[in-house]
C-alpha positions as CSV (number, residue, x, y, z in Angstrom):
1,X,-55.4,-18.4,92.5
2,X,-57.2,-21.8,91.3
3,X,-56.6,-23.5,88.3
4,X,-60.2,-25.4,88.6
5,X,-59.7,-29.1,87.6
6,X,-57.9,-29.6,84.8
7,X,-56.8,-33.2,83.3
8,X,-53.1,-34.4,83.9
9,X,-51.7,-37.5,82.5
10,X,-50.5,-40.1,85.3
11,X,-47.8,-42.5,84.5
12,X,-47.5,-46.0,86.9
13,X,-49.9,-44.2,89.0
14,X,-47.5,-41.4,89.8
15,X,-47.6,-37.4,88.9
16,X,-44.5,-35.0,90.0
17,X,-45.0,-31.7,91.7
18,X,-41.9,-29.7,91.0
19,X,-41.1,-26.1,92.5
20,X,-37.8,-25.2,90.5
21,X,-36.2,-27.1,87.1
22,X,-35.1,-30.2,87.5
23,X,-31.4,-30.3,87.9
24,X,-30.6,-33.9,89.6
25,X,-31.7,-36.9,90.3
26,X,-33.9,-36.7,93.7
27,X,-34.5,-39.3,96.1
28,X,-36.4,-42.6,95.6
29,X,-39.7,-43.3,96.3
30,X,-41.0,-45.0,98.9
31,X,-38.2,-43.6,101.7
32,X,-40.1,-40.9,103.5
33,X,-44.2,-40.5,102.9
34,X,-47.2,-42.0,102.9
35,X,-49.5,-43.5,100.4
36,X,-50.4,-40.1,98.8
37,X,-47.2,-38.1,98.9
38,X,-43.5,-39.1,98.9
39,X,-40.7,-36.7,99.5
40,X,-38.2,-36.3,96.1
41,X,-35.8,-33.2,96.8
42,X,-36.4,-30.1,97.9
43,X,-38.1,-28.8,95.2
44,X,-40.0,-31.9,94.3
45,X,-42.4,-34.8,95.7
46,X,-44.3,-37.2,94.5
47,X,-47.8,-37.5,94.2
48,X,-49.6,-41.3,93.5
49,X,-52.7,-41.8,92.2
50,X,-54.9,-45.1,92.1
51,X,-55.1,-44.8,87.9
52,X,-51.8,-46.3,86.6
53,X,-51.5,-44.8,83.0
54,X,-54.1,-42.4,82.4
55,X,-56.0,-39.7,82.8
56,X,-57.0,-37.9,86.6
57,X,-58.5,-34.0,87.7
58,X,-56.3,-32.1,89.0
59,X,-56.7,-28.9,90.8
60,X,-54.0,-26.5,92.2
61,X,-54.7,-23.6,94.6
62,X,-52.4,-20.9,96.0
63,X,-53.4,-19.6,99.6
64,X,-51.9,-16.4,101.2
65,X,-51.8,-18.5,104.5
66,X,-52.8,-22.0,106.0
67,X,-56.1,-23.4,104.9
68,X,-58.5,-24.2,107.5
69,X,-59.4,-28.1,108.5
70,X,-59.4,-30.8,106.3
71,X,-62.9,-31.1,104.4
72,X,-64.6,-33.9,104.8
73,X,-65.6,-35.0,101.4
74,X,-61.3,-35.8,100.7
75,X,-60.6,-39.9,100.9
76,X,-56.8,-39.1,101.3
77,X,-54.9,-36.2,103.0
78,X,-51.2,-35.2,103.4
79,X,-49.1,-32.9,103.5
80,X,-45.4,-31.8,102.5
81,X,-42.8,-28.9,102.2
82,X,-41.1,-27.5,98.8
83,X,-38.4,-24.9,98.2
84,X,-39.4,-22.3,95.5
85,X,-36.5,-20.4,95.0
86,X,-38.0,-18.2,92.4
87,X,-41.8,-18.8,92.9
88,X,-42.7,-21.2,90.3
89,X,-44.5,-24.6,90.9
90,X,-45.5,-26.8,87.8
91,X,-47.4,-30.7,87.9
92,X,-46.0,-33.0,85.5
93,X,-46.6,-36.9,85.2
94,X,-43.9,-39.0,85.5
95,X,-42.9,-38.9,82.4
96,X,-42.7,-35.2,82.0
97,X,-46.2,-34.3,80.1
98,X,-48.2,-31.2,82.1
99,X,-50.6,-28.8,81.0
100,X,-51.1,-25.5,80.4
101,X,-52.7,-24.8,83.7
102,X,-50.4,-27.1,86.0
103,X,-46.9,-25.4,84.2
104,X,-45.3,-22.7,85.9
105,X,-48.0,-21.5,87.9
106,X,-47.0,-18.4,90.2
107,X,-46.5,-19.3,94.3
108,X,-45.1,-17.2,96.7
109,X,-41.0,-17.7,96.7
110,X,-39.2,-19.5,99.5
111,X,-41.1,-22.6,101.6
112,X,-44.4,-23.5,100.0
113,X,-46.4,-26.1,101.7
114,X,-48.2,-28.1,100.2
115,X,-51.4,-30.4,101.1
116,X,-52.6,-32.8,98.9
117,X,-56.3,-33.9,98.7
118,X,-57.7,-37.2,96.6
119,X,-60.9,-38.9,96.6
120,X,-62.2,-41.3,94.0
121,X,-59.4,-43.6,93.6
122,X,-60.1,-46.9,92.3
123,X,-57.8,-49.0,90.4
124,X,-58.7,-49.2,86.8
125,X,-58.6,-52.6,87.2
126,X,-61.8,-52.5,88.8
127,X,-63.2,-49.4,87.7
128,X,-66.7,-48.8,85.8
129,X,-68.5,-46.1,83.4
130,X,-70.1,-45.3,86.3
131,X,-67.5,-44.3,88.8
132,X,-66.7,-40.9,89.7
133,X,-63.4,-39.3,87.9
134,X,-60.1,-39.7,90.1
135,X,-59.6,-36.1,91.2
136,X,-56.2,-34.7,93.5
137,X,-56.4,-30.9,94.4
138,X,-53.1,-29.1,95.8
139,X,-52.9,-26.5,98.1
140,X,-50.1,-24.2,98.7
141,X,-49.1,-21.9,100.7
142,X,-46.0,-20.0,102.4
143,X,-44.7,-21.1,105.3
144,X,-41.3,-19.9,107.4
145,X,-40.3,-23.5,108.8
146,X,-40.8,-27.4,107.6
147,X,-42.3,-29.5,110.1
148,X,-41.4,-32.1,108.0
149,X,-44.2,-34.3,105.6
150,X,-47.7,-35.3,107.3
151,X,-50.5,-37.9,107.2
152,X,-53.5,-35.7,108.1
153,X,-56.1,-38.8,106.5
154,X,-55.2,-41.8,105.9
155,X,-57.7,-43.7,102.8
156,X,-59.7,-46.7,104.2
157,X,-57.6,-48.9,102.2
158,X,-54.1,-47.4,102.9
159,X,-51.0,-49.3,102.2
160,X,-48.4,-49.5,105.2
161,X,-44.8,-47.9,104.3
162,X,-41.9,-48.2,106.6
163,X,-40.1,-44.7,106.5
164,X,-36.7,-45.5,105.7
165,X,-34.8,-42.5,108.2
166,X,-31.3,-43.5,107.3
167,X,-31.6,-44.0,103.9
168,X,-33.5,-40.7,103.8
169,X,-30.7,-39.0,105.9
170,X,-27.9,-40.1,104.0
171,X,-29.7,-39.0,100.9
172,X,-30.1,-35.9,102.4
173,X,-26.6,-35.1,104.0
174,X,-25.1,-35.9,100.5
175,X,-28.0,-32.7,98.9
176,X,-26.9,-30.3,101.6
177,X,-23.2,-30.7,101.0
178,X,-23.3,-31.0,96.7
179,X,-21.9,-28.1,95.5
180,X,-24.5,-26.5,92.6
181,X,-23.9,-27.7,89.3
182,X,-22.4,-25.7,86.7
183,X,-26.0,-25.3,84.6
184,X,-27.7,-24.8,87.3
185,X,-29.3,-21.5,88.4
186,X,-28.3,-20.1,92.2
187,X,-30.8,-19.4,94.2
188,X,-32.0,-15.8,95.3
189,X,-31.0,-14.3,98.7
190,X,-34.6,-15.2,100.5
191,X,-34.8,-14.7,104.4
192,X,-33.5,-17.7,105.9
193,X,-35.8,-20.0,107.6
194,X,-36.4,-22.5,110.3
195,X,-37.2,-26.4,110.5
196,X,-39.3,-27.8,113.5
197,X,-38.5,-31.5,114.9
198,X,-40.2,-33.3,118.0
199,X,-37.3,-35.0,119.8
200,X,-34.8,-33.8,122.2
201,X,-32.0,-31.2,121.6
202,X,-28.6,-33.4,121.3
203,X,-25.3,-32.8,123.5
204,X,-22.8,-30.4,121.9
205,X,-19.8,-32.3,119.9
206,X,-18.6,-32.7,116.3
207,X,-20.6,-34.3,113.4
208,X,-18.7,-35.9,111.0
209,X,-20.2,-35.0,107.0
210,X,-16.8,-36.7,104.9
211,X,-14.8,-33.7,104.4
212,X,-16.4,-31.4,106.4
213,X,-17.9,-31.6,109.9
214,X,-21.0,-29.9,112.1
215,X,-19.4,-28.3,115.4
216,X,-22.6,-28.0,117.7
217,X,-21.5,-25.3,120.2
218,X,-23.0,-24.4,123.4
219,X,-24.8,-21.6,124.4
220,X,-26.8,-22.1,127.2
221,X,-29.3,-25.2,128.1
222,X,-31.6,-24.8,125.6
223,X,-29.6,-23.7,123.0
224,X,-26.9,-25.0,120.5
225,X,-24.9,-23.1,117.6
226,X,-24.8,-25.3,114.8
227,X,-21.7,-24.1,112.4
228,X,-19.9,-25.7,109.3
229,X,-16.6,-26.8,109.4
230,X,-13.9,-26.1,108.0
231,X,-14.7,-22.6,107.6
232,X,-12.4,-22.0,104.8
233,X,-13.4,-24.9,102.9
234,X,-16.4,-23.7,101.2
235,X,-18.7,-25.3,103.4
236,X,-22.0,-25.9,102.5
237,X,-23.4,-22.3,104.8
238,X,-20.9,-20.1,106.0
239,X,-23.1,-18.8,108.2
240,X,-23.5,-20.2,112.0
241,X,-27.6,-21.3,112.7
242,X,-29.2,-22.3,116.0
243,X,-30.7,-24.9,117.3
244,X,-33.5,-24.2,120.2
245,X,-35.2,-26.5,122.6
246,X,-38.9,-25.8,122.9
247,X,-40.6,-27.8,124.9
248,X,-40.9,-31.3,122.9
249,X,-39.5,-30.0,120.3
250,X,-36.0,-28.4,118.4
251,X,-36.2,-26.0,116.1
252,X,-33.5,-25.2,113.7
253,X,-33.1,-21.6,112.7
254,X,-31.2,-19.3,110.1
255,X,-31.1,-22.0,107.4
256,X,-31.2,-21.4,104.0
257,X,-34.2,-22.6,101.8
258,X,-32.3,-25.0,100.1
259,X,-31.0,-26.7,103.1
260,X,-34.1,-26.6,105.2
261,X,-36.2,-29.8,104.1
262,X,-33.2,-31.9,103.5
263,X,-31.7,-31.0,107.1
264,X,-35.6,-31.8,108.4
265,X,-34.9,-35.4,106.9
266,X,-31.1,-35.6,108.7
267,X,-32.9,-34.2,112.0
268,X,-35.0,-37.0,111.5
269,X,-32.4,-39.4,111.4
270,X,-30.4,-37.9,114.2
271,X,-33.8,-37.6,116.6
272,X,-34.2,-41.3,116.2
273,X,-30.6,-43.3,115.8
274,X,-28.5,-44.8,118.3
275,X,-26.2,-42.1,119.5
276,X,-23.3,-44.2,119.6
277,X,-23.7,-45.1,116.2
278,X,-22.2,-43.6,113.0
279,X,-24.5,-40.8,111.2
280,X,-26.5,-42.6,108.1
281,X,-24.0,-41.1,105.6
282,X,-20.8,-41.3,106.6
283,X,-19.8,-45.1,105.3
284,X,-21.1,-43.6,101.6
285,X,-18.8,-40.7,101.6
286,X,-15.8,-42.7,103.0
287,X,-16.7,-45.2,100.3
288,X,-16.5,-41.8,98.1
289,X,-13.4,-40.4,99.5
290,X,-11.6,-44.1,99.1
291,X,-12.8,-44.3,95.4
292,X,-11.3,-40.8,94.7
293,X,-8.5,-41.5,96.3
294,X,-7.9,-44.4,93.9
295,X,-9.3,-42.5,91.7
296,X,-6.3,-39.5,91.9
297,X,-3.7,-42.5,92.6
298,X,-4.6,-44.1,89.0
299,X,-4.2,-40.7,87.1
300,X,-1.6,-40.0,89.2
301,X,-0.1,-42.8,88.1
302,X,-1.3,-42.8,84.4
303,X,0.4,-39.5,84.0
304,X,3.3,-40.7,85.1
305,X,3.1,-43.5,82.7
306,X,2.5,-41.2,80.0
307,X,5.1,-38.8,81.0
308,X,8.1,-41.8,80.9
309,X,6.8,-42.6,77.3
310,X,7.1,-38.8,76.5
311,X,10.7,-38.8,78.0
312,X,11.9,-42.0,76.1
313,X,11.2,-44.1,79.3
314,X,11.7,-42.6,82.7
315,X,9.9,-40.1,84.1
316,X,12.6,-36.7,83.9
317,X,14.2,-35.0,87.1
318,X,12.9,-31.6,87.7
319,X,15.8,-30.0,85.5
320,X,14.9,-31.5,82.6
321,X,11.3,-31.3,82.7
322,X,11.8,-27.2,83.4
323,X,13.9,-27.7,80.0
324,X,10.9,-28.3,78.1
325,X,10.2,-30.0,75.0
326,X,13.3,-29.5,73.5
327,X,14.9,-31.9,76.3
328,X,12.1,-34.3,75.7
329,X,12.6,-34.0,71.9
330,X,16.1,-35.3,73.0
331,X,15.2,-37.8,75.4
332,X,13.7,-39.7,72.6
333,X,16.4,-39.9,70.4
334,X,18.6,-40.8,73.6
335,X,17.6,-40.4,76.5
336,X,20.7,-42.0,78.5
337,X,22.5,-39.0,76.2
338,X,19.8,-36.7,78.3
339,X,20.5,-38.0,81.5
340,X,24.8,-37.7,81.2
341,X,24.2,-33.9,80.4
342,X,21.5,-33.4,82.8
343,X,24.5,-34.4,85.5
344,X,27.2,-32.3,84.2
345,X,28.8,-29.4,85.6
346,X,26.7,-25.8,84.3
347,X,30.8,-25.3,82.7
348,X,30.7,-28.4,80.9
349,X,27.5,-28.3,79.4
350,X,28.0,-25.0,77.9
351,X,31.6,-26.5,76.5
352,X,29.3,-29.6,74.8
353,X,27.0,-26.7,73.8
354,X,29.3,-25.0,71.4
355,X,30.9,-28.1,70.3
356,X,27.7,-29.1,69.0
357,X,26.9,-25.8,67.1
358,X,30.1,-26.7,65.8
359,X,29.3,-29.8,64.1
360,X,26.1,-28.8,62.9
361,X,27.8,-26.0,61.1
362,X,30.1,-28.5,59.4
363,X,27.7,-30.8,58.5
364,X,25.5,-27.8,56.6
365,X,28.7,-26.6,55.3
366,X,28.6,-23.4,57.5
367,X,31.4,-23.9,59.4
368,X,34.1,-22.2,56.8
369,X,31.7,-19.2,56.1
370,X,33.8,-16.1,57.7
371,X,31.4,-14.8,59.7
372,X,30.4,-18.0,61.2
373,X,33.9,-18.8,61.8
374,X,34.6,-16.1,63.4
375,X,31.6,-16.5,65.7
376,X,32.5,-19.7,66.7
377,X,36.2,-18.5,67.5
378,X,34.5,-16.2,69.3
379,X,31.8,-18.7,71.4
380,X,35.2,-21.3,71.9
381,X,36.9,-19.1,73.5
382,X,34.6,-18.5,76.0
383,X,32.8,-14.9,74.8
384,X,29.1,-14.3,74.0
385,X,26.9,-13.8,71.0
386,X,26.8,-10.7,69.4
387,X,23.4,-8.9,69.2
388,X,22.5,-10.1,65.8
389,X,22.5,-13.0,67.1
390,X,20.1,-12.8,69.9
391,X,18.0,-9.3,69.4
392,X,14.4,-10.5,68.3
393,X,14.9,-13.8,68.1
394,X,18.5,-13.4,65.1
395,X,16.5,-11.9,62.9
396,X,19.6,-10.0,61.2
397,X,21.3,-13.5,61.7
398,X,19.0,-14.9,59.6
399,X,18.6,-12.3,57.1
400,X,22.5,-12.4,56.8
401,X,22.1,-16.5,55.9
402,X,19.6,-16.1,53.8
403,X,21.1,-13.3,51.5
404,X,24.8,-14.8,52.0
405,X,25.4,-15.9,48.2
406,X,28.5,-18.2,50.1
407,X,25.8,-20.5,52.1
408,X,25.2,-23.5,50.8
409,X,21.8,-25.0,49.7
410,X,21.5,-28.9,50.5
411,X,18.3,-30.8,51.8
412,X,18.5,-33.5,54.5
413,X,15.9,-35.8,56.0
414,X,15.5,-35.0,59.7
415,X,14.7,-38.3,62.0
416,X,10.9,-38.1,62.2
417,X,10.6,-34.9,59.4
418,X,10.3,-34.7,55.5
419,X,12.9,-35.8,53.1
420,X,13.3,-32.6,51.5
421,X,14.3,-30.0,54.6
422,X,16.7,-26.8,53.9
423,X,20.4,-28.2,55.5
424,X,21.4,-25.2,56.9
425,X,18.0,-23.5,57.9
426,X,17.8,-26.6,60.1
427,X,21.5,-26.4,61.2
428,X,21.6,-22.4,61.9
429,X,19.4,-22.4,65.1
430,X,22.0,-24.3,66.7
431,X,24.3,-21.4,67.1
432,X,21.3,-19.3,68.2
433,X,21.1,-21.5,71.2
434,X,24.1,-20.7,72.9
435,X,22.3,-17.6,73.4
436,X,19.9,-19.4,76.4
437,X,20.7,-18.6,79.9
438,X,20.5,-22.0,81.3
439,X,23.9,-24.1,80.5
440,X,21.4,-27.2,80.3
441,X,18.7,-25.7,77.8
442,X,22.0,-24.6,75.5
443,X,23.5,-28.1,75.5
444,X,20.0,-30.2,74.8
445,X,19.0,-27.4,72.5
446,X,22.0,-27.4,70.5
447,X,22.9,-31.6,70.6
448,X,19.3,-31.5,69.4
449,X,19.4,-29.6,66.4
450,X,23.0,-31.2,65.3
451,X,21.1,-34.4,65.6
452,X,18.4,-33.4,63.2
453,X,21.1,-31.3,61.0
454,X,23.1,-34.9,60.2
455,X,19.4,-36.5,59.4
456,X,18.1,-39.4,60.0
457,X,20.5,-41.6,58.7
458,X,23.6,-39.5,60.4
459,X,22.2,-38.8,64.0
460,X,22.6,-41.8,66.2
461,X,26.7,-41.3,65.3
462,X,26.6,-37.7,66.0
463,X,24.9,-38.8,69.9
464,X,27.7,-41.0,70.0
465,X,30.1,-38.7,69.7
466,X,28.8,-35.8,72.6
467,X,31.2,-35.4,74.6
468,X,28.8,-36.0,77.6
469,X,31.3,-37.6,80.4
């Protein structure tokens, strides 16, 4: 396939060549590459041109296999690998404008090389009517291992860069161990694939990647198992992959596509760094794992914070906060009140229990109605609710005080509530919650509602009164 030279926009004398969407963020410039081609992510690099903001030719070709030698009539030549994960590769400037022929043109999936050509390049500073058109051409084609990017010409006027391995490394230790992002596709189950280093295959041991690690296990003298640790971590492969010596050279096998050029860029790194120092990336992921740490610590202790406010002050002991929000409805009216029942005997706080349903009955003017009378009698002396008192929820309870022609009809104004609330619908559920299980949730449920039965004006007396000691 060849698109034939097409024009594409070039911004600050830069044009992207992307193989997938663009999710994150990738690498900056000038870190690994040469004056032609610069290594972004492993689906993108970037291409520079000699025309700042403007116009260049551009021509992409997709190959079934390797081109031949580099022709001669090509000022600039080099050469990089890409991860297509679902055989897609578009050109866009830097500023995201492409055309039709450079968008989503079809390459085979997996690693896709790719060997950029340019020739006429003259600032247009300095440029004339009468020079030639800037033109770049791509080639691609599949490949089954990254050797990593390539200077195969060098323009008469090329600019030195310093390939920055460490920076590149730690960069591309921190890609291989991100977890995908929640809008961002998966990739496809491709064969896995290999990455190709000159340098010399390293002693078994433990590398250190923040949380996780890389256990390099031997086999035999020329051979290393490279596996993920911890393996019940969600590590970034949970597969094992080797690492060969052959001859000058190590090649890593059985990676994934999306780990392959960014683990070229840490082999890089580890090939060339003192091997009593520290990997490139570890200081930024302990700088990581300290700022999360304070990170947790400060909500940690936020939460805290706002849980004490919620509870009147101090955070609650495990009893109360299994009480619920009835407890910390309490513990904001009085929360020392809260803490006296909280250390009662289970005996005792069903004994303050009833007494309050008691005084929220009076103060509703319930308590002389027979059948509550009776019920309390009944509760005093140590007995239990009848059914219609606790089958779904008292609904024959409250039927009974609504249709009750004897039951009063006052309004009170809760602490916190409307001035206007029904007495003794506010009262009543104070009897239903002898009904709970837990002596604790009885007594805080039932000294809460009395509280809000004697209103706003009444209720700090009534919390004096508990008899909580």
């Amino acid at each position: 396939m060849d698109t034939g030279f097409v024009r594409q926009f070039v911004d600050y004398c830069q044009y992207q060549v992307r193989s997938a969407p663009y999710w994150r963020t990738g690498m900056h410039i000038y870190l690994v590459g040469d004056e032609l081609l610069h290594v972004g992510s492993p689906t993108e690099c970037t291409g520079f041109a000699a025309t700042h903001t403007g116009w260049i030719q551009m021509r992409v070709i997709v190959l079934d296999g390797p081109p031949g030698s580099a022709v001669d009539d090509w000022e600039a030549i080099s050469e990089t690998t890409l991860w297509s994960p679902h055989g897609r590769l578009s050109v866009h400037s830097m500023m995201g404008s492409t055309t039709d022929e450079l968008s989503e043109i079809a390459v085979p999936a997996g690693l896709i090389r790719v060997r950029a050509h340019a020739r006429n390049r003259v600032h247009e500073s300095v440029r004339t009517d009468t020079d030639r058109p800037e033109q770049h051409e791509l080639l691609v084609w599949p490949v089954t291992e990254d050797v990593g990017p390539r200077t195969l010409r060098a323009s008469p006027t090329r600019r030195e860069w310093e390939i920055k391995t460490d920076r590149a490394a730690e960069y591309a230790m921190l890609d291989v161990i991100r977890p995908y992002d929640k809008h961002e596709e998966l990739d496809p189950d491709l064969p896995r694939v290999s990455v190709r280093r000159r340098g010399e295959l390293p002693p078994p041991g433990r590398l250190p990647v923040g949380a996780f690690a890389v256990e390099l296990i031997r086999i035999d003298d020329d051979t290393l198992e490279w596996r993920w640790l911890p393996e019940d971590g969600f590590p970034p492969d949970d597969r094992p992959s080797i690492v060969r010596r052959e001859g000058a050279e190590i090649c890593h096998q059985g990676l994934t596509g999306r780990h392959a050029i960014m683990l070229g860029l840490v082999w890089d790194h580890l090939l060339s760094k003192d091997p009593d120092a520290p990997p490139a990336w570890e200081s930024v992921l302990h700088a990581r794992a300290a700022e999360q740490r304070e990170q947790d610590e400060r909500r940690r202790r936020q939460a805290a914070e706002r849980e004490a406010r919620d509870w009147g002050g101090t955070p609650p002991t495990d009893t109360l906060r299994a009480a619920g929000g009835d407890a910390r409805s309490l513990a904001r009216m009085d929360r020392p009140l809260l803490d006296r029942l909280d250390a009662l005997p289970p005996a005792r706080q069903r004994e303050v229990a009833v007494w309050a349903a008691r005084r929220a009955m009076r103060v509703a003017g319930l308590e002389h109605l027979d059948w509550i009378a009776d019920l309390l009698a009944t509760v005093e002396a140590g007995g239990a609710l009848p059914a219609e008192f606790t089958d779904e929820y008292g609904r024959i309870a409250w039927e009974r005080l609504r249709t009750d022609p004897a039951v009063p009809n006052t309004v009170v104004a809760p602490p916190g509530g409307p001035d206007d609330f029904h007495q003794q619908s506010l009262a009543f559920p104070a009897l239903l919650a002898l009904a709970a299980e837990n002596p604790l949730l009885a007594a805080v449920d039932a000294v809460r509602i009395a509280a809000l039965a004697h209103g706003k004006d009444g209720y700090r007396a009534l919390l004096a009164e508990v008899p909580a000691d």
